[in-house]
Short mmCIF file of the C-alpha atoms (twelve columns), coordinates in Angstrom:
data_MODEL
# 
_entry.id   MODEL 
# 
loop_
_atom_site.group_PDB 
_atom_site.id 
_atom_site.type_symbol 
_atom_site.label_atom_id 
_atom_site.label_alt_id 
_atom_site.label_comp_id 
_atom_site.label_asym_id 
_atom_site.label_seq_id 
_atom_site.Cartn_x 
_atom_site.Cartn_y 
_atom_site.Cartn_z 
_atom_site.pdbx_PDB_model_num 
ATOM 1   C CA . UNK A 1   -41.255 41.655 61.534  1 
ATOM 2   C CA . UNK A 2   -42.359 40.730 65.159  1 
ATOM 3   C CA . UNK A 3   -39.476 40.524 67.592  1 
ATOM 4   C CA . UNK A 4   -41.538 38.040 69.382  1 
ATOM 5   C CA . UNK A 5   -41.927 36.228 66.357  1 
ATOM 6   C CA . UNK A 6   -38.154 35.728 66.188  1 
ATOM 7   C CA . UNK A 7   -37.953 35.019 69.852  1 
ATOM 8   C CA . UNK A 8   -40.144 31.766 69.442  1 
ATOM 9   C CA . UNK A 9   -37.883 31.037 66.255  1 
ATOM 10  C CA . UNK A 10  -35.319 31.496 68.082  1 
ATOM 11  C CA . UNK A 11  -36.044 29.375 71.366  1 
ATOM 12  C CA . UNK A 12  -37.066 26.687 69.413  1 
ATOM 13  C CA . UNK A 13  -34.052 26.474 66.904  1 
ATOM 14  C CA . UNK A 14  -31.710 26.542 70.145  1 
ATOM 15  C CA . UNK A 15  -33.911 23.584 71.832  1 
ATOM 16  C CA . UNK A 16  -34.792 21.796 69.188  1 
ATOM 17  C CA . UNK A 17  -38.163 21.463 70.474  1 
ATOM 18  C CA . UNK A 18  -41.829 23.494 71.817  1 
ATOM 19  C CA . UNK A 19  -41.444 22.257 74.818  1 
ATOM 20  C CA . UNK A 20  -37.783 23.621 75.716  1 
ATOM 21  C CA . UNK A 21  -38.459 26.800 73.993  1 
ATOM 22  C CA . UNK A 22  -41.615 27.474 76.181  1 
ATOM 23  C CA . UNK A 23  -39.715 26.504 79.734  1 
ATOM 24  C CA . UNK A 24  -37.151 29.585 78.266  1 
ATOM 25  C CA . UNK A 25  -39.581 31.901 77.168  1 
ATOM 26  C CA . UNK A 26  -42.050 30.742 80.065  1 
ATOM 27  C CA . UNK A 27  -45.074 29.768 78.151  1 
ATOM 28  C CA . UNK A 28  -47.054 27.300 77.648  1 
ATOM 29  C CA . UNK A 29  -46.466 24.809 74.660  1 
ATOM 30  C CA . UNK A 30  -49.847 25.329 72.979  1 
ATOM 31  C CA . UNK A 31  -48.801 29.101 72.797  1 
ATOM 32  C CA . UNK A 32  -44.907 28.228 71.181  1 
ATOM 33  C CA . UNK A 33  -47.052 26.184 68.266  1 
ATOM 34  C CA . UNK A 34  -49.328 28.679 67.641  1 
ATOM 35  C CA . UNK A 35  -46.830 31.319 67.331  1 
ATOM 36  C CA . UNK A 36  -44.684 29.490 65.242  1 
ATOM 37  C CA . UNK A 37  -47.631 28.475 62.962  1 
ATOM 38  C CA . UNK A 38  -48.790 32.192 62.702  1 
ATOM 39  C CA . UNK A 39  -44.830 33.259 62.125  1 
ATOM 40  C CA . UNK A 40  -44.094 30.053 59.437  1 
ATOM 41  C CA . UNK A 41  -47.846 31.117 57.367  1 
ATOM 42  C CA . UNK A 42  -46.537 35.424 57.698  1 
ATOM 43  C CA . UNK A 43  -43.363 34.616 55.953  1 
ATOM 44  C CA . UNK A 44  -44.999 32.046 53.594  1 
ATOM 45  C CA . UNK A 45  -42.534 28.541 54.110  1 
ATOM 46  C CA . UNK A 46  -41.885 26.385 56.694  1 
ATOM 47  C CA . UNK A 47  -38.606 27.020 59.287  1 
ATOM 48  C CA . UNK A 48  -38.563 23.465 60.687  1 
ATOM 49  C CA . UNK A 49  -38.644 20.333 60.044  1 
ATOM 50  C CA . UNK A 50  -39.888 17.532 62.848  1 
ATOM 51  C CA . UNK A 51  -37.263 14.658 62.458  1 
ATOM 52  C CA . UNK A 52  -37.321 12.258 65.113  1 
ATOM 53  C CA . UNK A 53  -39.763 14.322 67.869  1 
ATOM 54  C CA . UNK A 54  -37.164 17.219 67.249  1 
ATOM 55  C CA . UNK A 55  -37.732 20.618 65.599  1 
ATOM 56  C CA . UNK A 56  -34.549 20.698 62.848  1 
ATOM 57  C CA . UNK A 57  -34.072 23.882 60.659  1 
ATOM 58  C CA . UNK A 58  -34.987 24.012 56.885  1 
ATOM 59  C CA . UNK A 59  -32.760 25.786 54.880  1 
ATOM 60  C CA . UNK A 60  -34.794 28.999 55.431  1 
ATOM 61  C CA . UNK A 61  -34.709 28.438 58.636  1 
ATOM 62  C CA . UNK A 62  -30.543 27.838 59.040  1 
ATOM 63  C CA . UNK A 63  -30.915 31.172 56.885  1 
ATOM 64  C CA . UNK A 64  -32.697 33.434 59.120  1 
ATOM 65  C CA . UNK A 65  -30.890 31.805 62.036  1 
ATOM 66  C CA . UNK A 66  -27.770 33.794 61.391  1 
ATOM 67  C CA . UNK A 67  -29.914 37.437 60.463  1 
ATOM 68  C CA . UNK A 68  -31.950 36.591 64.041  1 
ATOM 69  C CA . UNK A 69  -29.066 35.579 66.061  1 
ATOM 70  C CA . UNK A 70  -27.267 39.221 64.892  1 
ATOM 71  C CA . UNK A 71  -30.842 41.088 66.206  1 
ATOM 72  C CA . UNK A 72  -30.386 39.295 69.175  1 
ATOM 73  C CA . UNK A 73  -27.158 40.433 69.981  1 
ATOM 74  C CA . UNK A 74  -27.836 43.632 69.498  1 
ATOM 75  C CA . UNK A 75  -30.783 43.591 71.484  1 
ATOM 76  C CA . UNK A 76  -28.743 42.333 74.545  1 
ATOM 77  C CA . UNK A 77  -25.883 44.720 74.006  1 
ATOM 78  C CA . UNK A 78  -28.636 47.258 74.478  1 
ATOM 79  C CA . UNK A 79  -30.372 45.860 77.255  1 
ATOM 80  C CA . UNK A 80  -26.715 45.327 79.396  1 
ATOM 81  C CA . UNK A 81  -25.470 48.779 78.613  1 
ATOM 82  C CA . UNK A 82  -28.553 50.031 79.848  1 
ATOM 83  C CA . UNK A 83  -28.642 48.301 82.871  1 
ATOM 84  C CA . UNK A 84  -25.108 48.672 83.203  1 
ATOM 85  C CA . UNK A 85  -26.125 52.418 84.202  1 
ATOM 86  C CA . UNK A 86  -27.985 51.312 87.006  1 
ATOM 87  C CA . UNK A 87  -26.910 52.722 90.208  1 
ATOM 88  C CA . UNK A 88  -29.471 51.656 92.163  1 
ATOM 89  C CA . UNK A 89  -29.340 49.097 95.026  1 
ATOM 90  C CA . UNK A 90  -32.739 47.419 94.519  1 
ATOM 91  C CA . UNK A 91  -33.908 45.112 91.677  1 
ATOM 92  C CA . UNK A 92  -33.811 41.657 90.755  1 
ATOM 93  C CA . UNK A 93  -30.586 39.716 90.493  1 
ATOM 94  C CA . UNK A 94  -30.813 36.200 89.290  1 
ATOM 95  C CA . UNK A 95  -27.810 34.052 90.439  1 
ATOM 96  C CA . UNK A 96  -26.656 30.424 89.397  1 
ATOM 97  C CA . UNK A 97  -25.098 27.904 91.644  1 
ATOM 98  C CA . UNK A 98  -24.559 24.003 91.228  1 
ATOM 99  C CA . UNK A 99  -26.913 21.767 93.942  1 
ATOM 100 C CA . UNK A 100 -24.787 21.592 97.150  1 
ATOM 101 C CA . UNK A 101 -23.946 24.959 96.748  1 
ATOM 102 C CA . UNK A 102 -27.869 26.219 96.451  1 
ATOM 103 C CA . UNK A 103 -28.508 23.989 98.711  1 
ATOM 104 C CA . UNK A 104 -26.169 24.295 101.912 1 
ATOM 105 C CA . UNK A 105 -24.732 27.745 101.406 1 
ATOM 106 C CA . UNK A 106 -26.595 30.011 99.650  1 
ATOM 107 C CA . UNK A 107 -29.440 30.410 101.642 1 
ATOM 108 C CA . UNK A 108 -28.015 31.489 104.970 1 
ATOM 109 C CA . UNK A 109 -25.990 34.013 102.677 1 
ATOM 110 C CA . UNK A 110 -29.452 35.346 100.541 1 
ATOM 111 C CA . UNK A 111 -31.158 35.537 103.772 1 
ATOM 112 C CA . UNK A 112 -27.998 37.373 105.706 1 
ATOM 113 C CA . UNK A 113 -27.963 39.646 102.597 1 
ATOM 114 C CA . UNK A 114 -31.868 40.378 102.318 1 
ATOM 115 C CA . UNK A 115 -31.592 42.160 105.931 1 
ATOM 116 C CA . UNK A 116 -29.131 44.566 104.990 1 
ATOM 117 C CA . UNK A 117 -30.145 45.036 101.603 1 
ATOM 118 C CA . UNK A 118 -34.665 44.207 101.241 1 
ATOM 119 C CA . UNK A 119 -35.145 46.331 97.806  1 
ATOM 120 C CA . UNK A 120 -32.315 43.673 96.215  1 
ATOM 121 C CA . UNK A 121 -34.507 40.128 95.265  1 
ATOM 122 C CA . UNK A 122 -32.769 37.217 94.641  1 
ATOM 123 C CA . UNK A 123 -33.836 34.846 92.183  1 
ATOM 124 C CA . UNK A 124 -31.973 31.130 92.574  1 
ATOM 125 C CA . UNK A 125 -31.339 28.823 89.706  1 
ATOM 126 C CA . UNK A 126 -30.415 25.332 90.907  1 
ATOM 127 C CA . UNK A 127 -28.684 24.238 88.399  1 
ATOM 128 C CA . UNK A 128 -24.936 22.418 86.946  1 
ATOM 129 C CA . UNK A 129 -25.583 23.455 83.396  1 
ATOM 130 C CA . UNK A 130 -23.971 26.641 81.892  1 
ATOM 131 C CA . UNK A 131 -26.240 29.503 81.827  1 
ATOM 132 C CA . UNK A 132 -26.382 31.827 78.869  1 
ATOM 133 C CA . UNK A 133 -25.166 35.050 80.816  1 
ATOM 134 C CA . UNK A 134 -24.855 37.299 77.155  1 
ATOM 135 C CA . UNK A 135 -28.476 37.325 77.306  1 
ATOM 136 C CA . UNK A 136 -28.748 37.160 81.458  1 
ATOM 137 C CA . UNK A 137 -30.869 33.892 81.828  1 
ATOM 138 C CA . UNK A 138 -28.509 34.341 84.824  1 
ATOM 139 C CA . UNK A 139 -26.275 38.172 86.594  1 
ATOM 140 C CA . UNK A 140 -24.210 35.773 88.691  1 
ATOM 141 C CA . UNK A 141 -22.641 32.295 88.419  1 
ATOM 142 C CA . UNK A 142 -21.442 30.040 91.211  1 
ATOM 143 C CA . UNK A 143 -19.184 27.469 89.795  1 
ATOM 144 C CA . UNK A 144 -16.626 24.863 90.294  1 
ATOM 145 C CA . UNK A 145 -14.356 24.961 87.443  1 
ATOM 146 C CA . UNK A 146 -10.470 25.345 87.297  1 
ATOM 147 C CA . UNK A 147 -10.852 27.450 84.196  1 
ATOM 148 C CA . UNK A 148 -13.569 30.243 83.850  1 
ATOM 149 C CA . UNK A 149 -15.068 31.360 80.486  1 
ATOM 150 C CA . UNK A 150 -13.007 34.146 79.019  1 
ATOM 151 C CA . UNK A 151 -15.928 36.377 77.721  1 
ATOM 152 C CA . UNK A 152 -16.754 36.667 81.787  1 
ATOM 153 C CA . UNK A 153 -15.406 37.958 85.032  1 
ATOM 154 C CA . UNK A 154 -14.698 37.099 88.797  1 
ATOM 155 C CA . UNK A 155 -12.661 36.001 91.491  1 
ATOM 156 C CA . UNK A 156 -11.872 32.873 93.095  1 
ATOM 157 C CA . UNK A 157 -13.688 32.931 96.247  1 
ATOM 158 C CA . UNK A 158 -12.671 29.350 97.567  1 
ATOM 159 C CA . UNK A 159 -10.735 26.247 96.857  1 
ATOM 160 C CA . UNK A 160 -11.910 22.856 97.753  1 
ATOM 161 C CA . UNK A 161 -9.439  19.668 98.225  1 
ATOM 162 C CA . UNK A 162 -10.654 15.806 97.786  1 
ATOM 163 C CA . UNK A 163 -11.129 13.233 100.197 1 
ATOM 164 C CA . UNK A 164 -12.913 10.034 100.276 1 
ATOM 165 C CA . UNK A 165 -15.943 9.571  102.916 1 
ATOM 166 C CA . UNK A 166 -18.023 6.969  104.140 1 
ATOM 167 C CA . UNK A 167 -20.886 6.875  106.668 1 
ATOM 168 C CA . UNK A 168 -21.714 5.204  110.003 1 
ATOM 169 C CA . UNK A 169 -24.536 3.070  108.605 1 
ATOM 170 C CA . UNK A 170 -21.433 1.837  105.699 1 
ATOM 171 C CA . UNK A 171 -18.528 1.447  109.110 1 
ATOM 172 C CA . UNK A 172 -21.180 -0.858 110.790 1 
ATOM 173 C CA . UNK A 173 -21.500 -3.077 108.101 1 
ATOM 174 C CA . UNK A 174 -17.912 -3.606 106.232 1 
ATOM 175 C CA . UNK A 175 -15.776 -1.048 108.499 1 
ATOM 176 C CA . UNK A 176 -14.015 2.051  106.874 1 
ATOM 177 C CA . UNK A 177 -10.669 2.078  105.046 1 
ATOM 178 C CA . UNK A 178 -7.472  3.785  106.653 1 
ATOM 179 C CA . UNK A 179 -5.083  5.025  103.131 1 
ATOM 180 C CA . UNK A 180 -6.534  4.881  99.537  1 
ATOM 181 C CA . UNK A 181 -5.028  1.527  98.524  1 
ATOM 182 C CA . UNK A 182 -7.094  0.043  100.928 1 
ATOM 183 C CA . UNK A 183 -10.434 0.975  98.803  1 
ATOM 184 C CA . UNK A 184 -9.433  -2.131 96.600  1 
ATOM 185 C CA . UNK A 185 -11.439 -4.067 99.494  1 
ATOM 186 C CA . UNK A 186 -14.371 -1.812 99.448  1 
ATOM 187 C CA . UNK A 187 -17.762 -0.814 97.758  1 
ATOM 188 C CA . UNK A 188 -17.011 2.827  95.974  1 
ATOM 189 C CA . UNK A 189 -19.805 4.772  94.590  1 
ATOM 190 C CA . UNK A 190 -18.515 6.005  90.669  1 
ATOM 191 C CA . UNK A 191 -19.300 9.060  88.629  1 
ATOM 192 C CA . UNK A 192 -21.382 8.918  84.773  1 
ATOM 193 C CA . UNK A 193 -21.907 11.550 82.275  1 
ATOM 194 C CA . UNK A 194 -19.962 14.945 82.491  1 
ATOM 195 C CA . UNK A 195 -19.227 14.230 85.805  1 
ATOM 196 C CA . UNK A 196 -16.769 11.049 84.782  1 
ATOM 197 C CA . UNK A 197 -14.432 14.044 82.985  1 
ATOM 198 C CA . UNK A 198 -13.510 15.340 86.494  1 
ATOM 199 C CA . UNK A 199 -9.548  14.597 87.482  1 
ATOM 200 C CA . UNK A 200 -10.970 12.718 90.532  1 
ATOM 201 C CA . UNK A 201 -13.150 10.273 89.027  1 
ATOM 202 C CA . UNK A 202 -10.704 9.818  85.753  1 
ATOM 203 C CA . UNK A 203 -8.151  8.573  88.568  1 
ATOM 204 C CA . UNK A 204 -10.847 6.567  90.185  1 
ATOM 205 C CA . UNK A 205 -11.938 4.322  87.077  1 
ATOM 206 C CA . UNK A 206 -8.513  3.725  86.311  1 
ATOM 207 C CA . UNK A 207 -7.585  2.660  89.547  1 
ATOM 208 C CA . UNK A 208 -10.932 1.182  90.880  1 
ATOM 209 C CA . UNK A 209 -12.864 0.253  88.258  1 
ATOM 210 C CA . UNK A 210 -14.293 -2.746 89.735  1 
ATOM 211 C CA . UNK A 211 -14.986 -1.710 92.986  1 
ATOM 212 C CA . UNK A 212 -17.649 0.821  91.247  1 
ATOM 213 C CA . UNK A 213 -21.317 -0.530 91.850  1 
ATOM 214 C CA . UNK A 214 -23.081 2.434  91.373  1 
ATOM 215 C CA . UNK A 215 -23.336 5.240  89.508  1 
ATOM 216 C CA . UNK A 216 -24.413 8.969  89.103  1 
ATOM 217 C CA . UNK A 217 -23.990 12.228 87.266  1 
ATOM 218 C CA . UNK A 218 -24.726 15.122 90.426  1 
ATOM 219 C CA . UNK A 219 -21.954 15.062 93.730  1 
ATOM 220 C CA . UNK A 220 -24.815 15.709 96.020  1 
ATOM 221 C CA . UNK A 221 -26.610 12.659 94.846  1 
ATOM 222 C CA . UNK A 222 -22.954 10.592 95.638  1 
ATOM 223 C CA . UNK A 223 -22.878 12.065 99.113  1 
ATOM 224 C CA . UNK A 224 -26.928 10.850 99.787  1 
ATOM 225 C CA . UNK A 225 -25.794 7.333  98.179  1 
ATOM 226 C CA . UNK A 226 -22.747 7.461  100.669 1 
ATOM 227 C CA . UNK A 227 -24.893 7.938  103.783 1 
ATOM 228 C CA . UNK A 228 -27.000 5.626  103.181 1 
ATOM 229 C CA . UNK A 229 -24.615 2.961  103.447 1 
ATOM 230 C CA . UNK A 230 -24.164 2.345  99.503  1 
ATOM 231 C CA . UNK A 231 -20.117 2.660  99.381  1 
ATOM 232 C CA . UNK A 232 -17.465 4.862  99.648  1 
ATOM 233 C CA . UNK A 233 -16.517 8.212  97.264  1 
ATOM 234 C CA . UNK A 234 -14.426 10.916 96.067  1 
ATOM 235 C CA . UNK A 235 -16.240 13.965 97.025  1 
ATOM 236 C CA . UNK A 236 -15.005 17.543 97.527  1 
ATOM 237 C CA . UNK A 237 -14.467 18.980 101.275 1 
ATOM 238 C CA . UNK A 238 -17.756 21.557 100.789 1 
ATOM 239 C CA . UNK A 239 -20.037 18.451 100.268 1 
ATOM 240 C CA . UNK A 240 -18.864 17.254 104.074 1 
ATOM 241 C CA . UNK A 241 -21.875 17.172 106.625 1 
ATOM 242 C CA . UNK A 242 -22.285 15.684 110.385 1 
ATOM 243 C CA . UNK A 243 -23.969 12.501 108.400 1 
ATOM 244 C CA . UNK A 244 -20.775 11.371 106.734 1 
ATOM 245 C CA . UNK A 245 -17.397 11.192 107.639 1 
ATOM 246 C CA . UNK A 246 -14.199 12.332 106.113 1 
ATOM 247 C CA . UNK A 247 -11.632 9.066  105.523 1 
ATOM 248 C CA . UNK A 248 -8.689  10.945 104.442 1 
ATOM 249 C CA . UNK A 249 -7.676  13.082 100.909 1 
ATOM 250 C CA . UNK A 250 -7.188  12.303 97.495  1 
ATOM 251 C CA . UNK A 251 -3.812  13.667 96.678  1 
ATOM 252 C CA . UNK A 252 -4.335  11.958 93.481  1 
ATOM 253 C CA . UNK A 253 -6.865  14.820 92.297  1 
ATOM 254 C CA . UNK A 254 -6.537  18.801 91.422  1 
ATOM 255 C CA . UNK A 255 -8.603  20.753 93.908  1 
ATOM 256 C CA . UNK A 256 -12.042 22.686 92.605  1 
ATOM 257 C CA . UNK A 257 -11.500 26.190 92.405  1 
ATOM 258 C CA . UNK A 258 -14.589 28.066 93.117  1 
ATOM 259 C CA . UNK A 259 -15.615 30.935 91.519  1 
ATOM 260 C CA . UNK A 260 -18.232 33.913 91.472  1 
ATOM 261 C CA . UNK A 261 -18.595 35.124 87.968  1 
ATOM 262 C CA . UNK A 262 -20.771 37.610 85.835  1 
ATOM 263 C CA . UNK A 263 -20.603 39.695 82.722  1 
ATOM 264 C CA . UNK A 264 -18.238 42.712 82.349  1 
ATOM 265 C CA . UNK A 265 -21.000 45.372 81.268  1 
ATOM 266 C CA . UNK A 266 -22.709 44.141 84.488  1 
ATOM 267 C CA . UNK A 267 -20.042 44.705 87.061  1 
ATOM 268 C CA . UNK A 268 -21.047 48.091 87.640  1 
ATOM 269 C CA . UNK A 269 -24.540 47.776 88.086  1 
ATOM 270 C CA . UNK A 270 -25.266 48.650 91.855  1 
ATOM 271 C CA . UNK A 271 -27.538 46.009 92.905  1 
ATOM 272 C CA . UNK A 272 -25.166 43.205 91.557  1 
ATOM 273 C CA . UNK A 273 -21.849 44.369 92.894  1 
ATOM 274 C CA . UNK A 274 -23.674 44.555 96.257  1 
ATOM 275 C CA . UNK A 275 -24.301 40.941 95.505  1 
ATOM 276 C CA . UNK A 276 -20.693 39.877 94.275  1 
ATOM 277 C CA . UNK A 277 -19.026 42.064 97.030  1 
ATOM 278 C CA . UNK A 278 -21.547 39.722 99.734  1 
ATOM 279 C CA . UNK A 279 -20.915 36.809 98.394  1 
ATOM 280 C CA . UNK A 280 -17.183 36.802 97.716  1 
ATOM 281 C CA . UNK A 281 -17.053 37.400 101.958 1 
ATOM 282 C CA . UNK A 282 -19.080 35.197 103.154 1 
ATOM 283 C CA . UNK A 283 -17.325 32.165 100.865 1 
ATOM 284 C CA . UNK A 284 -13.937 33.411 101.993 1 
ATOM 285 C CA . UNK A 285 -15.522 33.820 105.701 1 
ATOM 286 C CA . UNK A 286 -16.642 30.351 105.889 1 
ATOM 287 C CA . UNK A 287 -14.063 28.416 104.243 1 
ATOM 288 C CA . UNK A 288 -11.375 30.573 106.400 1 
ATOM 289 C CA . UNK A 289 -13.152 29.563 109.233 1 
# 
């Protein structure tokens, strides 16, 4: 059997569509159906099912899920004890970081880094979703989270407190609170989706509910809403920039711990503990600061 046959199968049974299976595999949808046609007619019955415009499993298909998932494994156990060998410091290292992050930080650091080190390339992935690092879609993760995965390792490289900021454009127009209980008088921009489950904006609703008028799921969107005069929010201290300013702290809320992760039959590999090593400075350098 094709191990890019079970590639497809797999993509697609993880996405539950063509579409997300060929951004992962990085083709084009046209080639996903094809393959999956060619694989389905090889093994002589159909894997999926299309059930409201997604791709769900047959019975077949749950059944070779569990053989293909096991291949899989394997397969990446092999590839990161390989490359676990690697002493090397050149290569590709792909690293994940959340929006402000990417944004703001990361590419004085890459570019800082690049001079020292040119053979190393660095390969950004803007992005707040969890990364599958087993089968290193990503080497490195930057995150935000008080409690890392257990099947990865780290440090904390920085810890970020609360505060509530507004903007000039929002002072000229209804002025700017002094102390927190004075945000009952004022415009407050809310969180929605995943971002709602945070200790900040938990506090917030129950406190401020109706002072909420708008919305969104991504802090970096809250800060743009903030400086354009929309209302007031809970942001952490790494999201502060010359365009807003910095009311006072939430006491209310648990800080963000930030943290520089990977997987453990990575940490020796050369060109990524350059990486690590740079990175865990230059956060520590700049928050110290």
């Amino acid at each position: 059997m094709d191990w890019n046959s079970l590639k497809v199968f797999l993509a697609i049974a993880h996405r539950g569509s063509l579409s997300g299976a060929a951004n992962d595999l990085v083709v084009n949808h046209s080639t996903i159906f094809r393959r999956l046609n060619a694989f389905e007619e090889k093994i002589g019955s159909k894997l999926f099912e299309r059930i409201n415009n997604r791709y769900e499993l047959t019975a077949l298909g749950h059944e070779l899920l569990d053989l293909a998932q096991n291949i899989e494994n394997s397969f990446d156990g092999i590839e990161r004890h390989i490359v676990g060998k690697d002493f090397q410091p050149k290569g590709i290292v792909k690293i994940t970081a959340p929006n402000n992050i990417a944004y703001r930080y990361l590419p004085r650091y890459i570019s800082d880094f690049n001079v020292k080190y040119p053979e190393i390339r660095i390969e950004l992935l803007v992005s707040n979703q969890e990364f599958n690092m087993t089968n290193r879609q990503a080497d490195i993760a930057v995150r935000a989270t008080s409690a890392p995965p257990e099947h990865l390792i780290g440090r904390q490289v920085s810890t970020f407190n609360w505060s509530v900021f507004g903007s000039k454009k929002y002072e000229d127009r209804f002025g700017l609170p002094t102390n927190i209980a004075e945000l009952i008088n004022h415009s407050l921009i809310g969180a929605t989706g995943a971002m709602s489950r945070l200790h900040a904006f938990i506090w917030q609703d129950k406190h401020f509910s109706y002072q909420i008028i708008t919305r969104c799921d991504d802090l970096t969107a809250m800060s743009y809403f903030v400086e354009s005069g929309q209302g007031l929010a809970f942001l952490p201290d790494d999201q502060c920039r010359p365009e807003l300013i910095r009311l006072f702290s939430v006491q209310e809320s648990k800080p963000s711990n930030l943290w520089l992760l990977t997987h453990p039959d990575l940490r020796n590999v050369e060109r990524i503990k350059l990486v690590m090593q740079y990175l865990t400075k230059a956060f520590s350098d700049e928050w110290a600061s």
